[in-house]
C-alpha positions in Angstrom: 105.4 91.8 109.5 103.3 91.8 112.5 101.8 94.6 114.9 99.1 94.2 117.7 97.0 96.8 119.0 93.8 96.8 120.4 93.1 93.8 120.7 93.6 92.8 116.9 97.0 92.0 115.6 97.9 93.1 112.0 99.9 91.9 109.2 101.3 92.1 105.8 103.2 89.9 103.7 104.2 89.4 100.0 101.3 88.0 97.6 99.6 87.5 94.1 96.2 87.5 93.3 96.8 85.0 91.0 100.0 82.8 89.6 100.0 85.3 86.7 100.1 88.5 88.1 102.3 90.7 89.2 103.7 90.5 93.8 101.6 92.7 95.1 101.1 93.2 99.2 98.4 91.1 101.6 97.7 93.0 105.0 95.2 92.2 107.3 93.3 92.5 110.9 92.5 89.1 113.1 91.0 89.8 116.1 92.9 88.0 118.8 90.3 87.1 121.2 88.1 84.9 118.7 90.4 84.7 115.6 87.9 86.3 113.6 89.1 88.5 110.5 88.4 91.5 110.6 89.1 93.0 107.2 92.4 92.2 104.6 93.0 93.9 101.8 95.4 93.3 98.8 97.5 95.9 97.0 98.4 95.2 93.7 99.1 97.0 90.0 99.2 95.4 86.3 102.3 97.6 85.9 104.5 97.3 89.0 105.7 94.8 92.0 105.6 95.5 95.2 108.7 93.7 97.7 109.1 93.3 101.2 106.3 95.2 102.8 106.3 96.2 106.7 103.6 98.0 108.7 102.7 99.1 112.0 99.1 101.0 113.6 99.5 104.0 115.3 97.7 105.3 118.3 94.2 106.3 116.7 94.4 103.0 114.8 95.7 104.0 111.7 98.0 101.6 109.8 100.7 102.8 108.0 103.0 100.5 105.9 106.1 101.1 103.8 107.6 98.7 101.1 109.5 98.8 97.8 107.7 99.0 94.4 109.6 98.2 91.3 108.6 97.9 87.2 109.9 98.4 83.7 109.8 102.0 83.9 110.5 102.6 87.6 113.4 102.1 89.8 113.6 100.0 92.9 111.6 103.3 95.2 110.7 103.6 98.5 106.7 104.0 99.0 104.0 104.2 102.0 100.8 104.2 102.3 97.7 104.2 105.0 94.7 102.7 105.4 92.7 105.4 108.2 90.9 103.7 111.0 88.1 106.0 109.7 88.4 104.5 106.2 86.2 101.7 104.2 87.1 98.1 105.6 89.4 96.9 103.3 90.6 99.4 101.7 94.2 100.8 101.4 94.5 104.6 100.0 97.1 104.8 97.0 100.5 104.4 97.3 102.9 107.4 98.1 106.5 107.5 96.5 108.4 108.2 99.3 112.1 108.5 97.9 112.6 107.4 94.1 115.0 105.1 93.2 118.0 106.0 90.8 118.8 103.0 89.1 118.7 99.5 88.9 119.7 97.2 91.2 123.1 94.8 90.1 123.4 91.3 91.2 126.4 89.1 89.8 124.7 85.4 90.8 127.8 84.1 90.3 129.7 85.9 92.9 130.3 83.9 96.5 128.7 85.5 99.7 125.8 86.9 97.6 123.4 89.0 99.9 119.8 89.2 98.1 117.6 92.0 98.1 114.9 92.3 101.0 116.9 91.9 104.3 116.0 95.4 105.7 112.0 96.1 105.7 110.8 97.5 109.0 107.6 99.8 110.1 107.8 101.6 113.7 106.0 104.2 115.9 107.6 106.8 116.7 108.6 106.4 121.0 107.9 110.6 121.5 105.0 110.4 118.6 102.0 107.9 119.2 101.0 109.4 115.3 104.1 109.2 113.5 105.0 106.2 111.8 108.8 105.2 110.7 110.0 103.0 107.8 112.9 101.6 106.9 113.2 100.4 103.3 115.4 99.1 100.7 115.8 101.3 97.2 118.3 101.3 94.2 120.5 104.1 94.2 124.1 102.4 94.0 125.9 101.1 90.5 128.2 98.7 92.6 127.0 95.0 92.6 125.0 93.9 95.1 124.5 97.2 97.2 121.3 98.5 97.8 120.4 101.9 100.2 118.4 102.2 102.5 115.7 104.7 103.4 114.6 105.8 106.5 110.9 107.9 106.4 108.6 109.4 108.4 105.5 110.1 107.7 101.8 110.4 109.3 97.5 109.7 108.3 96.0 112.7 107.2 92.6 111.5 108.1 90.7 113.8 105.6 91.8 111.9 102.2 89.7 108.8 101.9 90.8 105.4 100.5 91.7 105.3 96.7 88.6 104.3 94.7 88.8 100.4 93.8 91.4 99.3 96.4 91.4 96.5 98.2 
């Protein structure tokens, strides 16, 4: 996923900190006019995976992304997050469940035409709101082999909470 504005273009993509751990989320700011970075942060758990992240920055600079997070005692979920134009470099404030999962998610291998998890991942402003972000994201909440839902969500930066201690 890629967004510009201001002069910097932004991005996010699926990454591990290291071979053993768990997929976690690599976003980032490159300033277009030199290539320099400009911060990057990762967001990852021990106890979870998160799949097929989007973002996009709103008016006041604000980047909000949405994505899927997954583990042993969670369902396929919908969450966001935001990292405040206002906040620390680098630093992402904690992920917000956004609309829980139900169940697993079923996929027969063996069937022909098999469509994979993480087609649909996609992080808009809103046209009449320069402030409200949209995302569109994949969650478990169907027992029929190979269907997934998807989620559509709005949500905006409250710019009083600050970044989650420890992120990055």
């Amino acid at each position: 996923s890629a967004f510009a504005h201001g002069g910097s273009v932004f991005g996010c993509n699926g990454a591990k900190r290291t071979i053993k751990t768990r997929p976690g989320i690599l976003w980032y700011e490159v300033r277009v006019s030199d290539g320099a970075l400009l911060q990057e942060g990762l967001v990852d758990d021990p106890t979870c995976d998160y799949l097929i992240p989007s973002l996009a920055v709103d008016s006041n600079g604000n980047v909000g992304l949405g994505c899927t997070r997954t583990s042993e005692n969670e369902y396929p979920s919908v969450y966001v997050m935001m990292h405040a134009a206002s906040d620390p470099v680098n630093t992402m404030r904690v992920p917000v469940l956004a609309v829980p999962g139900t169940t697993y998610y079923r996929f027969d291998a063996a069937g022909s035409n098999a469509i994979a998890w993480g087609n649909y991942s996609s992080t808009c402003i809103d046209p009449s709101n320069p402030n409200l972000f949209w995302t569109c994201q994949e969650y478990a909440n169907s027992i029929i082999d190979k269907q997934w839902c998807t989620a559509w969500v709005a949500f905006q930066c409250n710019v009083s909470k600050q970044a989650a201690p420890g992120s990055r």
